[in-house]
N, C-alpha and C positions, 0 to 999 in steps of 0.2 A: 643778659642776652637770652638765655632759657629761658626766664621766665617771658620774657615777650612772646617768643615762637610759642611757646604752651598757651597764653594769652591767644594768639592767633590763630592756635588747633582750635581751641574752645571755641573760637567768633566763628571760626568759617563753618565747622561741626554745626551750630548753633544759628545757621542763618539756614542750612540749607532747604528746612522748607519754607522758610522767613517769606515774607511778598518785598516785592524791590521798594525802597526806602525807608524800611524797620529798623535799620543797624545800619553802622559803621561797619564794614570788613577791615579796616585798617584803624589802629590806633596810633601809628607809626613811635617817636619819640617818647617814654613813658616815662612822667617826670612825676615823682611819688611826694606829693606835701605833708603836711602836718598840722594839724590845729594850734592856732599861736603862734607859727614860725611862718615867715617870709622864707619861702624857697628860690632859687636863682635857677633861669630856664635859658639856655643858650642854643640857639636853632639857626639853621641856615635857609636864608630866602626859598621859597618855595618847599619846604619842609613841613609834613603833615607832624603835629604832633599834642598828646592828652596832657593834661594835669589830673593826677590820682589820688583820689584821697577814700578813708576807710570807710567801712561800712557805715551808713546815718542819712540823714537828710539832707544835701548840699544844694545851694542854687548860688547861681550866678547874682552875685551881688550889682554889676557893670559887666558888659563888655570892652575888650579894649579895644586902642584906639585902631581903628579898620585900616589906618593904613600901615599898622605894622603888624596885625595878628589880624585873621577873623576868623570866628566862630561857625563852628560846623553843627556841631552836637552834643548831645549829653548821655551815654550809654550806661549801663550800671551790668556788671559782671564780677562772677566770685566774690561779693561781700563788699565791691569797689563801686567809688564812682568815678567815671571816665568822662572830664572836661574835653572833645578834642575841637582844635584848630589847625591853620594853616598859616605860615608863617608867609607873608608880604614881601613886606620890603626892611632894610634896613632901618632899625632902632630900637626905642625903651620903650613899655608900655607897664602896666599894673595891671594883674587879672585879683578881684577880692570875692571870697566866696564864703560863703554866711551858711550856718546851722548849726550846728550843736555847740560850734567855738567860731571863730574867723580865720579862715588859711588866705595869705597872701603869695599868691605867685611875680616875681620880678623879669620881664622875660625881654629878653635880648636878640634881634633879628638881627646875623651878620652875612655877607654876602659870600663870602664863601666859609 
């Protein structure tokens, strides 16, 4: 919970003289992976939320399937990089992100 609000001083501190659509102001849900593990992501429809992973080179391997996630952005802040989306509608989807290793996010849209 800190570390999100601190996450969110740095973004808003760090936009203000930004021009409008530099950054994300919200990362909402902050789901931290790891290289080689499938992480499990549970969000509620209409919930904005990142998948984090450490400092390196990450890209989007896929996006998922649009009717249960879609893809906003790609931020990188303090040594991180910040996948974010917004959560749809109800179901399963696989987000796979490729660079230094492969991190798999498992991410679960439920209605409330």
């Amino acid at each position: 919970m800190i570390r999100r609000a601190m996450v969110a001083l740095v973004l808003a501190l760090g936009l203000a003289g930004c021009g409008a659509g530099s950054a994300v102001s919200d990362l909402g849900k902050v789901v931290e992976g790891a290289p080689g593990a499938t992480t499990p992501v549970e969000v509620r429809k209409g919930q904005r939320f990142s998948l984090s992973l450490t400092e390196g080179q990450w890209d989007l391997k896929a996006v998922p399937d649009a009717k249960v996630a879609s893809f906003i952005s790609e931020e990188h802040l303090d040594g991180r990089t910040y996948f974010v989306f917004n959560a749809k509608h109800p179901g399963s989807t696989r987000v796979e992100i490729t660079g230094q290793a492969e991190a798999s996010f498992s991410i679960t849209v439920r209605n409330s």
